[in-house]
C-alpha positions as CSV (number, residue, x, y, z in Angstrom):
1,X,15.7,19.8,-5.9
2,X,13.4,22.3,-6.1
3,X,10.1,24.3,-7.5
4,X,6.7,24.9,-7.7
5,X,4.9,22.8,-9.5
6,X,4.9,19.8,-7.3
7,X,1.7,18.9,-6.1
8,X,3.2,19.1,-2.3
9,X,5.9,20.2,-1.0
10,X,8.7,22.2,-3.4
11,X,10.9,20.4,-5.9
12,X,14.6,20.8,-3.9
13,X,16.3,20.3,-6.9
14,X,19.4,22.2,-8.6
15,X,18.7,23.5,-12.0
16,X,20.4,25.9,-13.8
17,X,24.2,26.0,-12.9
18,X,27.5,25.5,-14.2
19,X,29.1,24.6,-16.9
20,X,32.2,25.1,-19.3
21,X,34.8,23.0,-19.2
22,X,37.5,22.1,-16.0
23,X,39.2,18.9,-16.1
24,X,40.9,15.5,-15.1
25,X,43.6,13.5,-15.0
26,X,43.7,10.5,-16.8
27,X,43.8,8.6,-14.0
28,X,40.9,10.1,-12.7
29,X,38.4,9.4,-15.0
30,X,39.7,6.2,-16.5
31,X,36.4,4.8,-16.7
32,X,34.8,7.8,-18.2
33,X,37.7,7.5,-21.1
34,X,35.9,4.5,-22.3
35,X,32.9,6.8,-23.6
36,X,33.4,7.8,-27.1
37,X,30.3,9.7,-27.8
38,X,29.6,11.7,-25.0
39,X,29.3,15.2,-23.6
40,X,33.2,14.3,-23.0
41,X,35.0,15.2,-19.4
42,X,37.3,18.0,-19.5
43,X,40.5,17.0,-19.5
44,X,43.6,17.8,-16.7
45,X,43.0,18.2,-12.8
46,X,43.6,22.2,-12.3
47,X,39.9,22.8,-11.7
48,X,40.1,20.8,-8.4
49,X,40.7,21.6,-4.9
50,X,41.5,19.8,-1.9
51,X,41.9,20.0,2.3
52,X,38.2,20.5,2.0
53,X,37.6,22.6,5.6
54,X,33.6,23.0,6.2
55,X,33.0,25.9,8.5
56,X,29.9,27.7,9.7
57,X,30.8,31.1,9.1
58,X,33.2,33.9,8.0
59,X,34.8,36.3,10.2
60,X,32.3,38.9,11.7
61,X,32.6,42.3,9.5
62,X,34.4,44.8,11.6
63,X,32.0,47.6,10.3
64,X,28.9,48.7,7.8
65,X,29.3,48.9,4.1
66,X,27.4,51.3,1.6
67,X,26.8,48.7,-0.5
68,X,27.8,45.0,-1.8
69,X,27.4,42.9,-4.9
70,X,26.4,39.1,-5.0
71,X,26.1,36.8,-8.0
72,X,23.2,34.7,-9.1
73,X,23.2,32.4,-11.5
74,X,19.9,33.4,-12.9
75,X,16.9,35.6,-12.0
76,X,13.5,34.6,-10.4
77,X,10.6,34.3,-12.4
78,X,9.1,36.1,-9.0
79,X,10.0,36.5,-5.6
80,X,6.5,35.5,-4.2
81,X,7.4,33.7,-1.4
82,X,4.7,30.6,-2.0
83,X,6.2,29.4,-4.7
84,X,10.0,30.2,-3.6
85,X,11.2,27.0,-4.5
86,X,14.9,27.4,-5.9
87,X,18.1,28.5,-5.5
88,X,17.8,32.0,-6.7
89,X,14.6,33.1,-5.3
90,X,15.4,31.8,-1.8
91,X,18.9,33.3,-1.6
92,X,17.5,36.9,-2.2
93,X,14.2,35.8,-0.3
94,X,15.4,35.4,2.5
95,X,16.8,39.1,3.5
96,X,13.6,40.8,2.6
97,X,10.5,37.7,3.6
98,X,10.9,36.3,7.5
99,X,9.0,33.4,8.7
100,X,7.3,32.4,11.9
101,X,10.8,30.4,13.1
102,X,14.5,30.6,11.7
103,X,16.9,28.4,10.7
104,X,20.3,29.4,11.9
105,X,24.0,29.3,10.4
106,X,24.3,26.2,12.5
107,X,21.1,24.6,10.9
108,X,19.3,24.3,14.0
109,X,16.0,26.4,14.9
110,X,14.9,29.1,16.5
111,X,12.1,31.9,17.5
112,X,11.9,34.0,14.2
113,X,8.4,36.0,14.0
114,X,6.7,34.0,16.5
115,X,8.2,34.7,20.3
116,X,7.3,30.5,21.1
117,X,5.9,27.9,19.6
118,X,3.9,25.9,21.9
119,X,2.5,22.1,21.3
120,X,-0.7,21.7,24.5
121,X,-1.7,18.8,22.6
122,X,-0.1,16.4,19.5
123,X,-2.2,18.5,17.5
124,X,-2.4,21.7,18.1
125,X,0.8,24.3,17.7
126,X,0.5,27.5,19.3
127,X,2.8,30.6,18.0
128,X,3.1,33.9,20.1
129,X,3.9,36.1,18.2
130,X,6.9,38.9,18.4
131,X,5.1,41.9,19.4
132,X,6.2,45.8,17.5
133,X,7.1,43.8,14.3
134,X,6.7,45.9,11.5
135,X,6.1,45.8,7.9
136,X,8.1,47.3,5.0
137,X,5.6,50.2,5.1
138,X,5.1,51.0,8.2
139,X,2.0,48.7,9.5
140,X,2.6,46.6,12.3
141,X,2.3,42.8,12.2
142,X,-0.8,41.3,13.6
143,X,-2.3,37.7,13.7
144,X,-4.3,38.6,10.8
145,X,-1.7,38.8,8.7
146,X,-0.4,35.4,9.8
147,X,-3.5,33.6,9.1
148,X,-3.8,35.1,5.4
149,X,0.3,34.4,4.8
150,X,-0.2,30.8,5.8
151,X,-3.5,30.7,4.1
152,X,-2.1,31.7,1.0
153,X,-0.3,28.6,0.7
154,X,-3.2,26.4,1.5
155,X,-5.1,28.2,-1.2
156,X,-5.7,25.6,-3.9
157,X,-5.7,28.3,-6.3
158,X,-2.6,29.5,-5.7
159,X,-0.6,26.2,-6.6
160,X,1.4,27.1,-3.6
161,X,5.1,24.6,-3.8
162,X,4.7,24.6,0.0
163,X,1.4,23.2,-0.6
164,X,2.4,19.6,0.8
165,X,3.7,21.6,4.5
166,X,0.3,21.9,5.2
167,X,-1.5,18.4,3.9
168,X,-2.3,18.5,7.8
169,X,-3.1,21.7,8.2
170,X,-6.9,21.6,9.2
171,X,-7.4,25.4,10.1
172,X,-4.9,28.6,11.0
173,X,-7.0,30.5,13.2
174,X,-6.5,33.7,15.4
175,X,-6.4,33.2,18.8
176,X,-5.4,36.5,20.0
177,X,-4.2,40.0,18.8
178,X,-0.7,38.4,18.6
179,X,-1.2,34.5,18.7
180,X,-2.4,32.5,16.1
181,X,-3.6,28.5,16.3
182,X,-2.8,25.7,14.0
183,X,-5.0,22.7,14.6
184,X,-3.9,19.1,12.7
185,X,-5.8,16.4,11.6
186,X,-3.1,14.1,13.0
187,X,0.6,14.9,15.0
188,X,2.5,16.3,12.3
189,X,6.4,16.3,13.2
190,X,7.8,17.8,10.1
191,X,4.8,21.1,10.5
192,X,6.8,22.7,12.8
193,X,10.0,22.5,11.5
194,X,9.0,24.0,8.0
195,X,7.7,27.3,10.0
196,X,11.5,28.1,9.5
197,X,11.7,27.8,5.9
198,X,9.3,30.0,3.2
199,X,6.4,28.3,4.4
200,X,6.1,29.7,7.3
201,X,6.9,33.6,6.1
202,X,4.3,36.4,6.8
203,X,3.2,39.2,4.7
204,X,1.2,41.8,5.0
205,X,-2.4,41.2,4.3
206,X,-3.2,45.0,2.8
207,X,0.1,44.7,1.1
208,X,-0.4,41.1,-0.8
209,X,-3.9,42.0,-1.7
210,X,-3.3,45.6,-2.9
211,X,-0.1,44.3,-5.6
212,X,-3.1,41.7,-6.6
213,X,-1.8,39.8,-9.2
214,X,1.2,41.7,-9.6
215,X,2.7,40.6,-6.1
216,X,6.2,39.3,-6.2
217,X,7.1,41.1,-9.3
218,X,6.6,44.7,-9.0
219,X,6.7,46.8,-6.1
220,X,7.2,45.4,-2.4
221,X,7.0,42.2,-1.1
222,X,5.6,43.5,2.1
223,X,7.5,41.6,4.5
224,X,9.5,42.3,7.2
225,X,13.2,41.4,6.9
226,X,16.4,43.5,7.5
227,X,16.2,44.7,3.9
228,X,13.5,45.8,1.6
229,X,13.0,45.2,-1.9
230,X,14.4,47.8,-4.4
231,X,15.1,48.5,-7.8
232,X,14.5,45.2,-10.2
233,X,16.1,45.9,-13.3
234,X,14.7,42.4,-15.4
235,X,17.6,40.6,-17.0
236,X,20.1,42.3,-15.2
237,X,19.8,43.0,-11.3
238,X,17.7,43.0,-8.1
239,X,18.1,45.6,-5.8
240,X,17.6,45.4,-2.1
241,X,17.7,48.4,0.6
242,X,18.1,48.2,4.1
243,X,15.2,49.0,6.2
244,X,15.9,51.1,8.9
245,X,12.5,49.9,10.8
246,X,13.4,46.4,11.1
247,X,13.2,44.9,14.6
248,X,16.1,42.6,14.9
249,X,20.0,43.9,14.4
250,X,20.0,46.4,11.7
251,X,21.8,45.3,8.4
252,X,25.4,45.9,8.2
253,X,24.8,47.1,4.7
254,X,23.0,49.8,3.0
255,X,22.6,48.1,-0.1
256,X,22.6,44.6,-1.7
257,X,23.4,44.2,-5.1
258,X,22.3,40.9,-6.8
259,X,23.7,40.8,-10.0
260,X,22.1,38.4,-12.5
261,X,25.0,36.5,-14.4
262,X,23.8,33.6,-15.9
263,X,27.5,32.1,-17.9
264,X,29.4,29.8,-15.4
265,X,32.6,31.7,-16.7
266,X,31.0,35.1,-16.6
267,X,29.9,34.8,-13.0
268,X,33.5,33.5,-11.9
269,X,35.5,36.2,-14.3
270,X,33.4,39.0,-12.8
271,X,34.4,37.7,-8.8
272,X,38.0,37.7,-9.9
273,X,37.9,41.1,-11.0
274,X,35.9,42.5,-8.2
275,X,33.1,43.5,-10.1
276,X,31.0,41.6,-7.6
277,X,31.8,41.0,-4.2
278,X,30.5,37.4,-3.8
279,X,28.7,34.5,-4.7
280,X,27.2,31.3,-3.6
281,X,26.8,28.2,-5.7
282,X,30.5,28.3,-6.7
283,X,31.3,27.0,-10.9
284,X,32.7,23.5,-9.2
285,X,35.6,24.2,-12.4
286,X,36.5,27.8,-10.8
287,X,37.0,26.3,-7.4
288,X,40.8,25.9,-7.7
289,X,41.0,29.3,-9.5
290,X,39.1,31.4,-6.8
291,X,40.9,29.6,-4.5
292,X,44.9,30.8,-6.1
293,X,43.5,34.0,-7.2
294,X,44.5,36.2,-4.1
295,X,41.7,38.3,-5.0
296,X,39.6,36.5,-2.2
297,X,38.4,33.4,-0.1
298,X,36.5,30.3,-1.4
299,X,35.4,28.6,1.7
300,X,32.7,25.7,2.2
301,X,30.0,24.9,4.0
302,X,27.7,22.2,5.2
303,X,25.3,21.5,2.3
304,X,22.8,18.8,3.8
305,X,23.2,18.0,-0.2
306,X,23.2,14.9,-2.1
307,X,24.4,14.5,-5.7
308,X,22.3,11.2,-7.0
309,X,21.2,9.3,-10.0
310,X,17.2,9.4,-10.3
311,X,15.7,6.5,-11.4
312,X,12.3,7.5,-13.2
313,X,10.9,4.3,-15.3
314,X,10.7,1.3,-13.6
315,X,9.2,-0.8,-16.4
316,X,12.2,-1.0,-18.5
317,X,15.2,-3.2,-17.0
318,X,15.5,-0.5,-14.4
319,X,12.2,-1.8,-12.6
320,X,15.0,-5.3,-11.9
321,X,17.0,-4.2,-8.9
322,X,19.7,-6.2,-10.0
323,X,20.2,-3.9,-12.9
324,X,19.8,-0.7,-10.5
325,X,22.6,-2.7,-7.7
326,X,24.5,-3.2,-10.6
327,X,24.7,0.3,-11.9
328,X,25.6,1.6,-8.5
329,X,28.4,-1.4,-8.3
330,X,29.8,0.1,-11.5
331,X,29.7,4.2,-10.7
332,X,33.0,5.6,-10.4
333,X,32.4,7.9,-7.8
334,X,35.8,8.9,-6.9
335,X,36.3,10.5,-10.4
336,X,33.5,12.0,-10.1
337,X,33.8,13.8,-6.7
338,X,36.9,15.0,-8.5
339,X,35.7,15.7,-12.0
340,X,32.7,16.5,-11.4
341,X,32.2,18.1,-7.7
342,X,35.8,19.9,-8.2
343,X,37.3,18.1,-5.3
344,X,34.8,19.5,-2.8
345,X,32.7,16.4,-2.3
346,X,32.4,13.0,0.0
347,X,31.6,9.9,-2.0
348,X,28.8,8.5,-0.1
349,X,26.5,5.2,-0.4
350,X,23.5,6.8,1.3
351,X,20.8,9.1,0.5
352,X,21.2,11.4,3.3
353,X,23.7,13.4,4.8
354,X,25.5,12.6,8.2
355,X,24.9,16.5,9.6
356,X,21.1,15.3,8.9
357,X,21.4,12.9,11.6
358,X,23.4,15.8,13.9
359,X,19.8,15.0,17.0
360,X,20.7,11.5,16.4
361,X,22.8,9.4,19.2
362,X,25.4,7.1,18.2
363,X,23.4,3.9,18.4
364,X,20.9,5.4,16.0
365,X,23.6,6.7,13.8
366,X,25.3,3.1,13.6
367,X,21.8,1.7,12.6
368,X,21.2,4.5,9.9
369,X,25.0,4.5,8.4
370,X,25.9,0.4,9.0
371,X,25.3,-2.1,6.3
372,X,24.2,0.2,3.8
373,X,25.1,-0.9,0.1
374,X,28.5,-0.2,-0.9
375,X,30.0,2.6,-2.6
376,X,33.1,0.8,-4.2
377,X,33.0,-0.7,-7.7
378,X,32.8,-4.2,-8.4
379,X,32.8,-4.6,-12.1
380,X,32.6,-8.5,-11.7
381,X,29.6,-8.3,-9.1
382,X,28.0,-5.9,-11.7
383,X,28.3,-8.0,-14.9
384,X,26.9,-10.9,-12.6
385,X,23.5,-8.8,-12.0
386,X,23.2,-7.9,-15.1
387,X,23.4,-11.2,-16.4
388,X,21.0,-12.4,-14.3
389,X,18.1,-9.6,-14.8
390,X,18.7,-11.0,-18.4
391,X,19.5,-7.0,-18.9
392,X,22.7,-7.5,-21.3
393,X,22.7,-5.5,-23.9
394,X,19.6,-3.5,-23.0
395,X,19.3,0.2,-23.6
396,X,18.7,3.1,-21.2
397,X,18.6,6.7,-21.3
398,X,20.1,9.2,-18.9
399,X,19.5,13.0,-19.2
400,X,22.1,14.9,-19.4
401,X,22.4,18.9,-19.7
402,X,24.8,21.9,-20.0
403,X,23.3,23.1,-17.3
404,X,26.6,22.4,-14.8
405,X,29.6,20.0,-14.9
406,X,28.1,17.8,-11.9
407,X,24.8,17.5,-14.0
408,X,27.2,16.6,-17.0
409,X,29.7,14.7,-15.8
410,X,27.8,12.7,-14.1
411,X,25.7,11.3,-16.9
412,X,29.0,10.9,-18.3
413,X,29.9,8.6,-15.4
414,X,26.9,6.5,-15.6
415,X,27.3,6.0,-19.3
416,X,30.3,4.6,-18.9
417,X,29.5,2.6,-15.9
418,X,27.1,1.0,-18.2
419,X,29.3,-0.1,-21.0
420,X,31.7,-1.9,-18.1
421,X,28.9,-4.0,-17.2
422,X,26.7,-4.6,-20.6
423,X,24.7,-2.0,-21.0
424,X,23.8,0.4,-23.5
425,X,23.5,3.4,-22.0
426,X,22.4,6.6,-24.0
427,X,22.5,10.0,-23.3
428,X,19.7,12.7,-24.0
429,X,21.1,16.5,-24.0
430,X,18.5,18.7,-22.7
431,X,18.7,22.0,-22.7
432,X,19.2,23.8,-19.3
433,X,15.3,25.6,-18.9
434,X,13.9,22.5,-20.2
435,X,15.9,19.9,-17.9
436,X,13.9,22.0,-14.7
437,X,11.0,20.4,-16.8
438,X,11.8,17.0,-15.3
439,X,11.0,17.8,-12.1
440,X,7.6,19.0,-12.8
441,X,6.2,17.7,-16.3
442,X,5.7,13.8,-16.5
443,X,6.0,13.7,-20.0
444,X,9.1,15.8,-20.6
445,X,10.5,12.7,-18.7
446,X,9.0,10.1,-21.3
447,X,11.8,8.3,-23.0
448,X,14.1,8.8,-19.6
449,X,15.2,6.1,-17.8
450,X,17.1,8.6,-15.3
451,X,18.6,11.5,-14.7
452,X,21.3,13.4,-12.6
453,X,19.7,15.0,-9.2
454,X,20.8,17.1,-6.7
455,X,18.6,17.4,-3.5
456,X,19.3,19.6,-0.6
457,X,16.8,19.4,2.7
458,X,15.3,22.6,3.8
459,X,15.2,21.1,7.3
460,X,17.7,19.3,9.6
461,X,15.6,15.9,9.4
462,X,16.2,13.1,6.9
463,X,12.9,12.5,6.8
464,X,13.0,16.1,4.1
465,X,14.3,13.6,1.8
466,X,13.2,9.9,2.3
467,X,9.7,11.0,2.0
468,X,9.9,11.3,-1.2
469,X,9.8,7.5,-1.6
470,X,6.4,7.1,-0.4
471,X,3.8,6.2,-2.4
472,X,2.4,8.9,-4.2
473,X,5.4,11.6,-3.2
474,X,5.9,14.5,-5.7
475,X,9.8,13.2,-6.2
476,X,8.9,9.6,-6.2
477,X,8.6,10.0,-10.5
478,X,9.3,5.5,-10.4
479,X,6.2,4.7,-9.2
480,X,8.0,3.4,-6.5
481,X,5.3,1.7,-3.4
482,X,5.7,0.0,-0.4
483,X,3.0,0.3,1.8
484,X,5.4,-1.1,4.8
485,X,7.5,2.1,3.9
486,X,4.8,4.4,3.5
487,X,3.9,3.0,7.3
488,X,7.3,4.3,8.7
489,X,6.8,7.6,7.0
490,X,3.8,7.9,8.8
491,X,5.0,6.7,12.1
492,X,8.3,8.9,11.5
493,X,6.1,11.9,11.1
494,X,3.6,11.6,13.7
495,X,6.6,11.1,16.3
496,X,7.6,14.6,17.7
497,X,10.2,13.6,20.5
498,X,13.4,13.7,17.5
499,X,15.5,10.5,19.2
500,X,11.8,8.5,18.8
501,X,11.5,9.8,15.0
502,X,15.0,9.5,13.9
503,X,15.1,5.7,15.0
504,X,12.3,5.1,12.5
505,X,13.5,7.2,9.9
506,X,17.1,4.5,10.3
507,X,14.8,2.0,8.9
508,X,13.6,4.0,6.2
509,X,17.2,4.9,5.2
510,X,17.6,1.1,4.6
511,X,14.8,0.6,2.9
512,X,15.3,2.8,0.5
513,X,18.9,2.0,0.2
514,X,18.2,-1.3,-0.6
515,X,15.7,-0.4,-3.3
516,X,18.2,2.4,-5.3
517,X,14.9,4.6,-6.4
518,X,17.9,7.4,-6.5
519,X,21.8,5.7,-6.7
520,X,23.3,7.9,-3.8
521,X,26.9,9.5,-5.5
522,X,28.4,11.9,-3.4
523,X,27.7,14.2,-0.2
524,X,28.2,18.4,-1.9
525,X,29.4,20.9,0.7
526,X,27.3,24.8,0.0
527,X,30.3,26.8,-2.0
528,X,31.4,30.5,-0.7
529,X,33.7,33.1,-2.4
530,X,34.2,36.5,-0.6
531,X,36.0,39.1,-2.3
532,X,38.4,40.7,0.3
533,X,36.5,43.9,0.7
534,X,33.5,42.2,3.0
535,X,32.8,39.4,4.6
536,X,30.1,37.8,7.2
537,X,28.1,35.5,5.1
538,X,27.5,32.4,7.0
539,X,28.4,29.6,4.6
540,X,25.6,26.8,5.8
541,X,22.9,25.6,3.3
542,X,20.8,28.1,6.2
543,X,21.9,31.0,3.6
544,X,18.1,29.8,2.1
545,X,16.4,30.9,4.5
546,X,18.4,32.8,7.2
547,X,18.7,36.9,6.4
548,X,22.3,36.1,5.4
549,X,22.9,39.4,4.1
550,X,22.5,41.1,6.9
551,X,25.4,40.0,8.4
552,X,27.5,41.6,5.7
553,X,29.7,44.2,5.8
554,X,33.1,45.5,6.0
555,X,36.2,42.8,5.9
556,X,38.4,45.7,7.5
């Protein structure tokens, strides 16, 4: 789930991630075993973990640090913050770039750049901003540079991934040396929350317009956050320094070391032997490993992730329901969780996450989570649907990639879901820069029925995900519309008070559910490993977004 090029909103999509081998019991992946020519499971059950505790942080550091080491699984094309739209760019981002509001560890919100936010009228949002704020070189933050950050990423020509945040957004105007005014063409309840994500980060004007077209890969970034941006060594490393003139609490750290290691087995050997310090987005296969090695702690977070199957053509037997109920009848999710998510996972029959819901009260939560399709097999139930699309025998395509075991594995799993219940299933290996290609290029999905996807919300509000089943949505690559669920997503987002919106968004988690545009799999906890020599990170999904490095430092 993830980048740029969507004409709206980013892409939150996981590209680019694990790989190599781990493995399964027998048992565990009994249905798999009936593939013959596949990317093939790894065999034996050592790469899995259990007692799966999600916690919201690490222990405070008990001091600062000179310097610390993190591993990324590969290295931003740039580090502009419009089109931060993945993992990589976001997890370094976020220390350097701050935005108007913040998420927190506990993935709720607070007053980041801006003091207050204030609403007068459905329409209007208000945000005082945090006066003596300065920039990486010196300049104080006004209101003009807020109107030119969040212009930026209304600029057409800037193909901004935040672009859809503001599809509202009828002018960002100063309304005061340190207050800026955003009037809406119409209420706008998701607006707001984004503010705490990269849309809603502020740059200096003099400092965006004087790196021109160089901005985001040379030089500064001209932000604000607890760390500056250092050496960038391509291909290998990104530097960041801490800057003594930040306004919040200074960074426990002098230094942050983000060390590009792109080989799942590389990135894990190199934690194990201390030559960097930490990591997030954990090799699912090294969980057990880190875990036993002694040399640190693995711990686990909440996620707000879904592990899914995307369904992308609807005019082959795909565009029957039957033949999608029947495919989600036949997943074995259980051996996936294991095989594929390491053991760290919650098989799960809908789209969004529970801790998405966390502002909902129980009634709502009952009418969100009841009745929803089940997650069980059926293998008779399945064979009975597919007999009656008059889809026996038919043949579909699933992407598959190298790019991670859950990508893998899980075409794996609905190949052989397939073959239980008559149908030929195929898979198409793509390789790992050119599966990030499905999210963004129609045609380099041509000839795919579907493909593995991982989404993560950037905001504690299901709506982040199941708007992306309205007609015309940047994710929604089936087609898929329903102008009575394209109503709710309007109502949902013109609702502000969050036990009003949520109620709506309940019956747009049916909806969907009912229609299987993506086969929900499994809920996917955010991975931490801490070498023993520091420690602070918070282990939330918020690490996109929240200066998470700044709370690093000394374990002892």
């Amino acid at each position: 789930m993830t980048p740029s090029p969507r004409t709206g909103r980013r892409p939150h999509r996981q590209a680019g991630r694990r790989g190599t081998a781990a493995a399964l019991t027998t048992a565990v992946l009994a249905s798999f075993a009936l593939l013959s020519a596949c990317t093939g499971p790894p065999q034996g059950d050592a790469g899995t973990v259990t007692d799966v505790r999600l916690s919201t942080s690490t222990p405070p550091a008990r001091g600062e640090i000179d310097s610390f080491s993190w591993a990324v699984y590969a290295e931003p094309p740039t580090l502009d913050y419009t089109v931060a739209f993945d993992y990589p760019q976001n997890t370094i981002l976020s220390n350097v770039c701050e935005s108007l509001m913040r998420w927190t560890p506990g993935l709720t919100t607070e007053p980041g750049l801006a003091l207050k936010a204030a609403n007068p009228d459905p329409t209007t949002w208000v945000y005082d901003l945090r006066p003596g704020v300065r920039f990486h070189d010196g300049k104080e933050m006004t209101a003009d540079d807020v109107v030119f950050s969040l212009g930026r990423q209304m600029d057409p020509d800037n193909a901004a991934a935040w672009a859809q945040v503001f599809q509202n957004v009828t002018a960002v105007t100063k309304t005061g040396p340190l207050q800026v005014t955003v009037k809406l063409k119409k209420p706008d309840s998701q607006f707001p929350q984004y503010m705490a994500t990269a849309a809603g980060v502020v740059a200096s004007k003099a400092g965006v317009e004087a790196a021109g077209r160089d901005y985001g890969t040379t030089g500064g970034l001209a932000c604000t956050g607890p760390f500056r941006l250092g050496t960038w060594t391509k291909g290998q490393s990104i530097e960041l320094d801490r800057f003594d003139g930040y306004w919040g609490t200074k960074a426990k750290s002098r230094k942050a070391v983000f060390r590009v290691l792109t080989d799942p087995s590389a990135r894990t050997n190199a934690m194990l032997r201390g030559e960097v310090d930490g990591g997030y987005l954990i090799p699912t296969e090294s969980y057990a490993r880190l875990r036993g090695s002694g040399t640190g702690t693995l711990y686990f977070g909440e996620g707000l992730s879904t592990v899914n199957v995307n369904i992308t053509d609807m005019k082959g037997p795909l565009g029957d329901v039957r033949v999608r109920r029947a495919l989600s009848l036949a997943l074995d999710r259980t051996g996936f969780v294991k095989a594929g998510l390491g053991g760290a996972g919650t098989v799960t029959n809908s789209l969004t996450t529970r801790a998405a819901w966390a502002a909902a009260p129980e009634q709502t939560l009952k009418a969100a989570f009841d009745s929803l399709p089940p997650s069980g097999q059926d293998i008779d139930k399945a064979k009975a649907l597919v007999r009656e699309a008059g889809a026996t025998g038919k043949t579909l395509t699933v992407a598959t990639s190298s790019i991670g075991q859950d990508v893998s594995l899980l075409a794996t799993a609905v190949q052989a879901a397939g073959s239980r219940i008559g149908l030929d299933i195929r898979l198409k290996t793509i390789a790992p820069n050119a599966f990030t290609a499905l999210f963004t290029d129609p045609q380099a999905r041509e000839g795919i029925d579907m493909f593995p996807l991982t989404y993560y919300d950037s905001i504690t509000d299901p709506l982040d995900l199941l708007q992306n089943f309205k007609t015309g949505a940047y994710m929604n690559f089936a087609g898929y519309s329903d102008p009575q669920y394209d109503e709710l997503v309007d109502q949902a987002s013109a609702v502000y008070p969050v036990e009003q919106r949520l109620a709506i968004e309940a019956k747009l988690q049916h909806r969907a559910s009912e229609q299987l545009l993506w086969i929900p799999v499994a809920e996917w906890p955010t991975a931490l490993y801490l070498g023993k020599r520091i420690t602070g990170a918070p282990t939330t999904i918020a690490y996109m977004y929240y200066p998470w490095a700044a709370d690093v430092g000394a374990a002892q």
